[in-house]
C-alpha angles and dihedrals in degrees: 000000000000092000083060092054089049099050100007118029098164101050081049085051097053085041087058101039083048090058088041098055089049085069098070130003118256138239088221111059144287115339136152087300119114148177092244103069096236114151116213124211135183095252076062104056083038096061093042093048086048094052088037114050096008109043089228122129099178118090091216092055080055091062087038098050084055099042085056095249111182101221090182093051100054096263101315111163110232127183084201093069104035101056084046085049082049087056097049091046089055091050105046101036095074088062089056099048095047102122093214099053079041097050093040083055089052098047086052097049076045095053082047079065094250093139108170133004105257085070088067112072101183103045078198091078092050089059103034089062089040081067089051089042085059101032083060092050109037103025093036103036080234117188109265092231093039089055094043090047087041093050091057098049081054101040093059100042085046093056097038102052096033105242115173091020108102100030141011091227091079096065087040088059088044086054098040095061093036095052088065097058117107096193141027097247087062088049099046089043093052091038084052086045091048089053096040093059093050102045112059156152094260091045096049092048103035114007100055097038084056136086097288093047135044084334090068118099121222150078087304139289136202097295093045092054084046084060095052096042082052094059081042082059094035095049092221120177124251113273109259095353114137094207111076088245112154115223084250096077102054092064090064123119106261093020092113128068122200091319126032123282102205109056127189100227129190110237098213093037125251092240084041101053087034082058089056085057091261130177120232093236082053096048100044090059113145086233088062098064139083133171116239146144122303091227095055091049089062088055099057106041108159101338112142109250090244080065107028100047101053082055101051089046096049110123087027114117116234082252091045087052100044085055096054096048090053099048093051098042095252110148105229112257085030096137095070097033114116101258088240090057095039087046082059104039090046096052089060094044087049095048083055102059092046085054090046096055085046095054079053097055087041099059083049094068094037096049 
């Protein structure tokens, strides 16, 4: 930002207004601000105008770019090419801070079940596909309902397998493959390739049944919030609720009161697990845990599940059981398995949900 303040105050002023306005909604229209709580900043817009409309991934190309660094003279400042990179900067943001462009690219991440940001735990994956978003649309004259649909495949399959987190050079080499296409159809068939080879067989079945995946303790991680956009895309019903509410509606904004509506809940309680002799990274694994009501949460405190779980289904019919079970990944019979068994059982149930909201966003892009 201080080389736009340097040679173009005012576009470092409107980037600046646009984070500003994502911090709060507006009386006067549409502005940066959405439903799903995510806060943009300038190293934000930054990132997405340099994938975008510089083919450059990495945040210190972006500085360079501006400065008028000469890649293909080894460094070399020249006044020549910043004030062209300048150009280009001035006539491709105002693609990247269009709200509508902005708010079409957040239903989509919204439709990928991604319904708030405190699912997404690398905001970086969330603007580096908003540069694709806009790549497919701009630079390959894509079909505004095929790159939607396209975006959310991507979208899901970015977050879950945690592509962009660890290094910037993963989304380079995404760029530097993409900036040679000449048409959409090579784009979508290398982004599906791209996908395919990821999500596999092998990964569904192993890898995200495994220790960096759904056998991992802790609050969540990327394949846990996979696993909760899955039931978003699924519509599944809230665990133990009586309404027909799907799991969707309690991460909109003004759904909580003074605590919060929707509760992560361990299914074989924490007392009653400490009581086993159980450690806490045993107890906080993400198969242990379910969203449900707050209120139903009160009810169960430490009861063991063999107690708790009759009680909560009282009133259900068998049908009505074996539905819900299947919906949340609980093996039937769950509440008198042994934990390590249920931790097991549940994982694969889990991986296949997951599978099985993929496979949705999947047939979108293929109708």
């Amino acid at each position: 930002m201080t080389l736009l303040s340097v040679h173009w105050e005012e576009g470092r002023r409107e980037i600046e207004k646009f984070c500003q306005e994502s911090l709060s909604p507006s009386q006067y229209g549409a502005t940066s601000y959405n439903s799903m709580g995510i806060k943009i900043s300038p190293k934000d817009i930054i990132r997405t105008v340099m994938f975008y409309a510089f083919n450059r991934a990495r945040m210190d190309h972006g500085y360079k770019l501006l400065r008028g660094t000469d890649f293909e003279r080894n460094g070399v400042i020249s006044r020549e090419i910043m004030e062209k990179n300048f150009a280009v900067l001035k006539s491709n943001l105002p693609d990247v801070m269009n709200v509508n462009n902005l708010h079409e690219f957040f239903n989509a991440i919204m439709k990928a079940g991604y319904l708030s940001d405190s699912m997404i735990p690398a905001k970086s994956s969330v603007f580096y596909t908003y540069a694709m978003y806009l790549i497919a649309k701009y630079r390959f004259n894509a079909p505004n309902d095929i790159n939607k649909n396209l975006t959310e495949l991507w979208f899901f399959h970015a977050v879950l397998i945690s592509r962009y987190w660890r290094n910037e050079s993963t989304a380079e080499a995404l760029i530097n493959a993409i900036k040679n296409f000449t048409n959409f159809e090579e784009y979508k068939q290398y982004i599906l390739d791209r996908i395919n080879q990821s999500l596999t067989d092998y990964y569904f079945n192993v890898t995200i049944t495994g220790s960096e995946g759904l056998a991992a303790s802790g609050q969540g991680n990327n394949t846990w919030y996979a696993y909760v956009a899955s039931l978003n895309i699924l519509g599944t019903k809230i665990l133990f609720s009586r309404s027909s509410l799907p799991v969707s509606t309690l991460f909109m904004p003004g759904s909580d009161g003074t605590r919060k509506s929707l509760e992560k809940h361990h299914l074989f309680p924490k007392a009653y697990l400490k009581a086993q002799g159980c450690t806490d990274t045993q107890i906080n694994q993400m198969a242990n845990y379910a969203y449900i009501e707050w209120n139903n949460n009160m009810k169960i405190l430490n009861e063991a599940p063999s107690v708790y779980y009759p009680i909560v289904c009282n009133g259900m019919t068998y049908t009505e059981i074996l539905r819900m079970e299947e919906e949340n990944a609980l093996p039937h019979g769950w509440e008198n398995m042994t934990y390590d068994e249920f931790l097991l059982q549940r994982r694969k149930l889990m991986a296949a949900i997951i599978r099985r909201a993929f496979e949705v966003l999947k047939a979108n892009v293929q109708s």
